[in-house]
C-alpha positions in Angstrom: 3.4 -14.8 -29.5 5.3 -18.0 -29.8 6.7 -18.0 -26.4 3.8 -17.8 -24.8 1.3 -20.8 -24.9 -2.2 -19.9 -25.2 -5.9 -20.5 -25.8 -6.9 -17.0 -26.4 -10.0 -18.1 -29.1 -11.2 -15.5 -31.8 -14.0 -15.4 -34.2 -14.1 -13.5 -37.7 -17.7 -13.1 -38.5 -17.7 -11.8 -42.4 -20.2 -12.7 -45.1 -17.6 -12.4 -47.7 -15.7 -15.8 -47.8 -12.3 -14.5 -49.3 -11.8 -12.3 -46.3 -12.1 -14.9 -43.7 -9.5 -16.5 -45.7 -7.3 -14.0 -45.5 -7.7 -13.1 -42.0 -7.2 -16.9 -41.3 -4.0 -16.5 -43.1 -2.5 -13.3 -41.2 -2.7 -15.0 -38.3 -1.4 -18.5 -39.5 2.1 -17.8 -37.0 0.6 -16.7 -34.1 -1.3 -19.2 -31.0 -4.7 -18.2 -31.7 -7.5 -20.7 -31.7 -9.3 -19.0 -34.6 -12.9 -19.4 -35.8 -14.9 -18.1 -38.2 -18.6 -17.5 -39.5 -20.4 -16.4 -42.6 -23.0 -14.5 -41.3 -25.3 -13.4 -37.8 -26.9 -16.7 -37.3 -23.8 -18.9 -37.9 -22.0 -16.9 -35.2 -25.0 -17.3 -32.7 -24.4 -21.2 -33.3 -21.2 -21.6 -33.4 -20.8 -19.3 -29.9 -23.2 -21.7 -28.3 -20.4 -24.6 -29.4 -17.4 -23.0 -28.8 -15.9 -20.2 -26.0 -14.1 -17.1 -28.0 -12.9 -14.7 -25.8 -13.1 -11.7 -28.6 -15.3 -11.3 -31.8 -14.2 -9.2 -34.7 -17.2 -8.4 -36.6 -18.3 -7.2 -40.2 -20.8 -3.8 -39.5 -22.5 -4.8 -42.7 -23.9 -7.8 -43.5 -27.2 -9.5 -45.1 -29.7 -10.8 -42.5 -28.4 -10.3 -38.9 -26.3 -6.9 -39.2 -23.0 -6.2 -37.1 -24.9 -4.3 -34.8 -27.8 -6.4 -34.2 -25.4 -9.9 -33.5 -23.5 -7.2 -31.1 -26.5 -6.5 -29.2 -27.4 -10.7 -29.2 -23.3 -11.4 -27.8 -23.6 -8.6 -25.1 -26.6 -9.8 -24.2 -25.8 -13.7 -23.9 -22.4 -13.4 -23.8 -20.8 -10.3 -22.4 -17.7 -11.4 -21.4 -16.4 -11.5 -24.8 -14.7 -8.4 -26.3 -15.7 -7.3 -29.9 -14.5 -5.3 -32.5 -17.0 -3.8 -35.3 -15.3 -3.5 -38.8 -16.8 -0.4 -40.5 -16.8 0.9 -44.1 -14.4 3.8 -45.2 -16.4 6.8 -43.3 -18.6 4.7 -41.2 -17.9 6.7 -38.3 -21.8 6.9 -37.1 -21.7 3.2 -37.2 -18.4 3.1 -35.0 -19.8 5.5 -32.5 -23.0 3.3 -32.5 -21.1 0.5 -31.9 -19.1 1.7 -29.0 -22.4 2.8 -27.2 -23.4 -0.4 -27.3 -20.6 -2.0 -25.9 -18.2 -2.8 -28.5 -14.2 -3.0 -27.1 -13.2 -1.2 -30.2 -13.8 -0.9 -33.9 -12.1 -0.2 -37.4 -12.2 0.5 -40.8 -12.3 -1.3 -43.4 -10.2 -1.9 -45.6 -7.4 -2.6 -43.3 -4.1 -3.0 -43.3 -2.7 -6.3 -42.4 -0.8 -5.2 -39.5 -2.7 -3.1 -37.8 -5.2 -5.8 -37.8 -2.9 -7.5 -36.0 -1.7 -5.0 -33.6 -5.7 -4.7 -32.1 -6.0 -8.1 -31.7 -2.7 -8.3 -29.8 -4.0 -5.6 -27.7 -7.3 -7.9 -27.0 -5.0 -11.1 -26.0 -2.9 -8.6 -23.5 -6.3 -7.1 -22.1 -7.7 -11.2 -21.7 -4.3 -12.4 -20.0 -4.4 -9.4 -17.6 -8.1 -10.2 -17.1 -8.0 -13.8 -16.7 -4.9 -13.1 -14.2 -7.4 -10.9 -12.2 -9.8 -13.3 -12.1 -7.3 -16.0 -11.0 -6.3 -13.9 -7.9 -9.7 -12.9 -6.8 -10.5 -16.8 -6.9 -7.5 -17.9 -5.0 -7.5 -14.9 -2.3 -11.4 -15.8 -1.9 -10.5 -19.3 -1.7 -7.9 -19.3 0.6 -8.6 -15.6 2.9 -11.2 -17.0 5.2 -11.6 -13.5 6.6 -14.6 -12.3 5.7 -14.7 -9.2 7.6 -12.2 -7.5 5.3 -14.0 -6.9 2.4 -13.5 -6.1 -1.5 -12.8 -7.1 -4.5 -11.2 -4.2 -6.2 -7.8 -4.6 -7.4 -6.3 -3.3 -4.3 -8.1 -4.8 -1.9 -7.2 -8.0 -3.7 -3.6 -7.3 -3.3 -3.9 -6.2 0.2 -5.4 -9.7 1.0 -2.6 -10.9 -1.0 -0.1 -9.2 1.0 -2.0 -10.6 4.7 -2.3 -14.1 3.8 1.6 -13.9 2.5 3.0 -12.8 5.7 0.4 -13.6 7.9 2.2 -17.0 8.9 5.3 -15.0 9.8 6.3 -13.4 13.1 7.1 -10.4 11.4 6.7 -6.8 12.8 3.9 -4.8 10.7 3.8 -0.9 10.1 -0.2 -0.6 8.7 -0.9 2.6 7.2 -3.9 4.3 6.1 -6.3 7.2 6.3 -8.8 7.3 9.7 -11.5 5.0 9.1 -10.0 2.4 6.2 -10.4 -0.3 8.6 -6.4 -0.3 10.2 -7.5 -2.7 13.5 -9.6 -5.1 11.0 -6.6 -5.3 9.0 -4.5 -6.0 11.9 -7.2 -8.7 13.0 -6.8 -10.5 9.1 -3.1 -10.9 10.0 -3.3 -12.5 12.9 -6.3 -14.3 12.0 -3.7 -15.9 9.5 -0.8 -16.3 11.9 0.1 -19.0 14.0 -0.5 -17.1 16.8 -4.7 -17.1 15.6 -5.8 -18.9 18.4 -4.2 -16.9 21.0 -4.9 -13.3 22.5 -5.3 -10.6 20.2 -5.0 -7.5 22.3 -5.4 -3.5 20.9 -4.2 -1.1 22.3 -5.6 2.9 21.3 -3.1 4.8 21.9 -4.5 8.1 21.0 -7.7 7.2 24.0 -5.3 6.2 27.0 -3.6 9.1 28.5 0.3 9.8 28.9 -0.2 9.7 32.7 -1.8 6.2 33.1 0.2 4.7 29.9 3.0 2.7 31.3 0.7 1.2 33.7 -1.7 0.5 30.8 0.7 -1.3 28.9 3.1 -2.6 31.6 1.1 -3.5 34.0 1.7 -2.6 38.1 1.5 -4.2 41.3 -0.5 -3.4 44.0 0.0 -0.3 46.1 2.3 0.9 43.0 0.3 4.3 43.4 -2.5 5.8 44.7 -5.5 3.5 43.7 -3.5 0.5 42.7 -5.6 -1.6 44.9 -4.7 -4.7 42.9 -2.0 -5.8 40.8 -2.3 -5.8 36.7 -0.7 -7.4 34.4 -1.1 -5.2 31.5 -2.0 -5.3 28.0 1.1 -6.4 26.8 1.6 -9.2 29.2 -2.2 -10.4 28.5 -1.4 -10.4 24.9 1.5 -13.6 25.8 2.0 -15.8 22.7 -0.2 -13.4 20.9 -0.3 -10.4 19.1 -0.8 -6.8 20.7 -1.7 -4.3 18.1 -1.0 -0.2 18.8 -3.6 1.6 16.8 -2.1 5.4 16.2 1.1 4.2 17.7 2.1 7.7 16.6 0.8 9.0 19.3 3.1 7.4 21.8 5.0 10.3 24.2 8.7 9.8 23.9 9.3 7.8 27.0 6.7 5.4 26.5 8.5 4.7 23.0 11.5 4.1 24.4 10.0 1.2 26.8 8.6 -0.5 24.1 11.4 -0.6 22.3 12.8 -1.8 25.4 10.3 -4.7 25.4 10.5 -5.4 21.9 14.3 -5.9 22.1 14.7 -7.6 25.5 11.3 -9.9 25.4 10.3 -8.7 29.0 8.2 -6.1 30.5 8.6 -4.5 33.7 5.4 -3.6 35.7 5.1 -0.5 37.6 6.6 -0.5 41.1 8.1 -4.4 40.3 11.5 -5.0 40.5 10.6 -8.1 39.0 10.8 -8.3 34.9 8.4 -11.3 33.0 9.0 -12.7 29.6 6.8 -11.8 27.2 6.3 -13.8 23.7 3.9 -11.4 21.1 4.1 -10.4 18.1 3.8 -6.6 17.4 1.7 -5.0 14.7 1.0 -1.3 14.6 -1.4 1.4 12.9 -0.8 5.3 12.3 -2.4 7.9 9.9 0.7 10.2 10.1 3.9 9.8 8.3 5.9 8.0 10.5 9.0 8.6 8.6 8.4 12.7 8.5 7.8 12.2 12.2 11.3 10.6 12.8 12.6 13.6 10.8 11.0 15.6 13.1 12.2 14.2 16.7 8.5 13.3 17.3 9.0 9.8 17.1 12.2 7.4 17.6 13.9 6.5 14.5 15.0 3.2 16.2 11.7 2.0 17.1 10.5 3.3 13.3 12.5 0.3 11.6 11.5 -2.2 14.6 7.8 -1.4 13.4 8.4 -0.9 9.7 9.6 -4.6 8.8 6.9 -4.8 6.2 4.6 -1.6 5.7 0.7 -2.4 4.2 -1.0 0.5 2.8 -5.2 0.1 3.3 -6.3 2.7 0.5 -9.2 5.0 0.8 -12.6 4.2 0.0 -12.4 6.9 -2.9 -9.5 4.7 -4.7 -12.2 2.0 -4.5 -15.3 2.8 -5.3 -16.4 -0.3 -6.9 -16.2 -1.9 -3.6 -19.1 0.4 -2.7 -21.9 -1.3 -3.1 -20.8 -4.6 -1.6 -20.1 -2.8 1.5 -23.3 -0.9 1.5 -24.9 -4.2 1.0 -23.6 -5.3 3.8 -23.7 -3.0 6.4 -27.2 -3.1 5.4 -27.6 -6.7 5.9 -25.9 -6.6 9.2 -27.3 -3.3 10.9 -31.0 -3.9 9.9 -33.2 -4.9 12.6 -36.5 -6.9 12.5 -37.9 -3.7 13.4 -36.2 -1.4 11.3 -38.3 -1.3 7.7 -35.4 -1.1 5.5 -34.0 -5.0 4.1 -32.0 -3.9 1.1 -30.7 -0.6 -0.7 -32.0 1.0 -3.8 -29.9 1.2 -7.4 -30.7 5.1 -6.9 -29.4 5.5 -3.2 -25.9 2.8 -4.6 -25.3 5.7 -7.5 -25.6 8.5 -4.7 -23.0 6.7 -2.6 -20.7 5.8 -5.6 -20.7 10.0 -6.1 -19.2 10.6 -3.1 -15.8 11.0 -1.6 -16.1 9.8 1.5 -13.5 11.6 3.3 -14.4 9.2 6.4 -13.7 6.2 4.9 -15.4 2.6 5.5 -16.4 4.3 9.3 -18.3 6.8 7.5 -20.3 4.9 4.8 -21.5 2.5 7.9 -22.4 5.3 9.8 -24.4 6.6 7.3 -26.4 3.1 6.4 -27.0 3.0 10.1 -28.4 6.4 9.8 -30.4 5.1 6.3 -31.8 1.9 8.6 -32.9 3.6 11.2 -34.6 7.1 8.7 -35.8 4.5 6.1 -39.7 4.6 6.0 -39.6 1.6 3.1 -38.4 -1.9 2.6 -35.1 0.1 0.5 -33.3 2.6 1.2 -33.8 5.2 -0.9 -31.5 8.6 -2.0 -33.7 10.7 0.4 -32.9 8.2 3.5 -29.0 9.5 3.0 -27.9 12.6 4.1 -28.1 15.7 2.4 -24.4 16.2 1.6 -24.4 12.5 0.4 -28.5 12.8 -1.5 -27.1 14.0 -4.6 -29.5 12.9 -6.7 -31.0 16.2 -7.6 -27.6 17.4 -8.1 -27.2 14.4 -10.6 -30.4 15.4 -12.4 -29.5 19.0 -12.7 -26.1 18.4 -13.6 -27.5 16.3 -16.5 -29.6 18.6 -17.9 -27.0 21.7 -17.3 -24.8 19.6 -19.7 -26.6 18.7 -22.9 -25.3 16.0 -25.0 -22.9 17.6 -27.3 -22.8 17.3 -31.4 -20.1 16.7 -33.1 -18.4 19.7 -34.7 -17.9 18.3 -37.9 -17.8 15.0 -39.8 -14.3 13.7 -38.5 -13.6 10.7 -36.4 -12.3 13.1 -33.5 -15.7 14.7 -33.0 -18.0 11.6 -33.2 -15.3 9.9 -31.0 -15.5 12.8 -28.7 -18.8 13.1 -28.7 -19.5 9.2 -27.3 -17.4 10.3 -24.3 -19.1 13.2 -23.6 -22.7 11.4 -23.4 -20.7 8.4 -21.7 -19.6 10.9 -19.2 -22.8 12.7 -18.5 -24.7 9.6 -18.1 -22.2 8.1 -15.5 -22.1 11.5 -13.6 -18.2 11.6 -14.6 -17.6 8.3 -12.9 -15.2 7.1 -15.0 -15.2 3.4 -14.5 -18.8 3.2 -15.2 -18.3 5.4 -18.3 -15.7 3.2 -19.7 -17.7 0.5 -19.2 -20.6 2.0 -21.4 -18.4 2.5 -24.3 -16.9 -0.8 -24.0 -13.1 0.1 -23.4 -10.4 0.0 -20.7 -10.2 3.2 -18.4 -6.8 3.9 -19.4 -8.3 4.3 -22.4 -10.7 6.8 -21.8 -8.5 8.3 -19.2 -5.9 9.3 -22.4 -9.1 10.6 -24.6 -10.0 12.5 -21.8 -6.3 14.3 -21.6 -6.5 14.1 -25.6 -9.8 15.8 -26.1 -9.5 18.1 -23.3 -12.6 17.0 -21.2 -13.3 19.0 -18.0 -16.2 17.9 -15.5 
């Protein structure tokens, strides 16, 4: 711990004196700012004084019990993590104690190092906390795109990744599933290029047709062909000191691949009928849902123009690999879709959890489509689980799922069963959302992800 400076800040909370003393003395070697407290009360005080980012705390104690000053910290302060030290065979109180919140818990009495051992796993989940929290400041800080939203942990790094290379001229493969949001990702960029104040021109490939393509892109002059009453300078021209973006650029025909790779390499385009060839300055950022790379493999796309695109590759991830970015999107579309003469102003808690259920197979597209729908349906001021649609309303399928799986007992007496059994009621009243039941029992969803695997735990 030595090589690391830190502030990380603990409090022992005890009522018998000669353990504090000890526990101050296991830690004497390590960079911990530790405090201590003889009882409830004193801890109450002493947290109002002082920030401590994790609390280890004796389950039995005169006065104010373990449990009760657990319920007063995650009440006032639930930002710190705590540990509840139980008796030999106080496994009711530990299971207690993780329903209402605590990080983790364990027995007393302990062995020296494997005290130490949880409260290194505490300082290693507040570092990766506090670097979280660090990057979601800075990227709100400094992202100035608000269109682009999230703040889960890989939306974070996405915004990361655009302001970082966003400055550069660099070509930009953007992957992603139909409706993640590839052309608003492609808009962050440039808004953070040098090129912001200039054109930004996209270009759907998959709409415009192989037959009217070239001139599309190219541009023509007039009398090039039959209705070419005037001459155009194309998209790719129009985008000059810009940035032209191909959305599902794998759906190029071969011949119009090889002119852009043309373009790309030579800085010109040639309009159609012109014998005349005009510089062109713009930087190039695509979009595809296939696998570009499997394509090349399979002749369907040109391998050279593959690594002209794939300079730097940014993968936008499903909404399913971010559902806490849910309701913030919800909230929004809501905000910005409502009318003054549509009757619904906000969303309810009920309708969020319905959302948060599903897997939206459409993406970002799909869950505004279906607040539009929910604006325009919604009788009251929120929108409530019957405004959504009936593949999405699962709130009777919540309810009966809940009462088709009864909270379990434990088996027997042993720390296995209780333990399981906390997961189980975790589970059932998240709807097997796994974030959320981690966060009722207070622990990281690694965590419960590996009890899962070790107790077996099918939905």
């Amino acid at each position: 711990m030595n090589d690391q400076k830190t502030t990380f800040s603990l409090l022992f909370v005890d009522d018998d004196r000669n353990i504090l003393s000890s526990i101050k003395r296991i830690f004497i070697e390590d960079d911990y700012i530790i405090y201590t407290a003889n009882n409830g009360q004193e801890a109450l005080l002493l947290l109002r004084r002082k920030n401590v980012d994790a609390a280890l705390i004796d389950s039995k104690m005169p006065g104010m019990d373990g449990l009760t000053l657990l319920k007063e910290i995650r009440k006032s302060y639930p930002e710190i993590m705590v540990i509840i030290l139980t008796s030999h065979g106080g496994i009711k109180e530990a299971v207690e104690a993780c329903k209402l919140g605590a990080t983790d818990f364990l027995e007393k009495p302990f062995v020296n190092e494997e005290l130490r051992i949880r409260v290194k796993q505490l300082y290693k989940l507040w570092v990766l906390n506090r670097e979280n929290r660090a990057l979601k400041d800075k990227i709100e800080f400094s992202f100035g795109y608000e269109r682009l939203m999230g703040n889960s942990q890989a939306m974070l790094k996405l915004k990361a990744m655009i302001a970082q290379i966003g400055p550069t001229d660099t070509s930009v493969l953007i992957q992603g599933e139909t409706g993640t949001g590839k052309e608003l990702t492609a808009r962050a960029i440039h808004a953070h290029s040098l090129r912001a104040d200039n054109p930004f021109i996209p270009v759907d490939c998959a709409a415009i047709s192989d037959s009217i393509m070239e001139s599309e892109l190219f541009g023509h002059i007039k009398g090039a062909f039959t209705g070419a009453h005037v001459s155009s300078p194309g998209l790719i021209r129009s985008a000059h000191t810009g940035t032209v973006f191909f959305d599902e650029i794998g759906e190029l025909s071969p011949a119009v691949q090889a002119k852009i790779l043309r373009t790309i390499q030579e800085r010109e385009v040639k309009p159609v009928g012109s014998s005349k060839r005009y510089p062109v300055d713009v930087r190039l950022l695509a979009a595809t849902n296939r696998d570009l790379e499997k394509e090349v493999g399979l002749g369907n796309f040109r391998e050279d123009l593959f690594y002209r695109l794939n300079v730097v590759t940014l993968y936008i991830p499903p909404l399913r690999e971010r559902q806490e970015d849910i309701p913030l999107l919800a909230r929004y579309f809501v905000k910005q879709l409502g009318t003054d003469v549509t009757p619904a102003k906000a969303i309810s808690r009920e309708a969020i959890q319905c959302l948060e259920s599903y897997d939206w197979p459409g993406n970002v597209r799909e869950l505004e489509n279906v607040i539009r729908r929910a604006i325009v349906l919604g009788k009251e001021n929120d929108i409530m689980p019957a405004d959504l649609p009936p593949h999405i309303n699962t709130a009777s399928q919540i309810t009966s799922k809940s009462a088709a799986r009864p909270t379990d007992e434990p088996s027997d007496d042993s720390l296995d069963s209780y333990e399981r059994m906390a997961i189980l009621n975790a589970l059932n009243k998240s709807d097997f959302n796994r974030k959320k039941a981690a966060q009722i029992l207070g622990i990281g969803e690694a965590t419960l992800y590996r009890k899962i695997k070790k107790y077996k735990i099918d939905r």
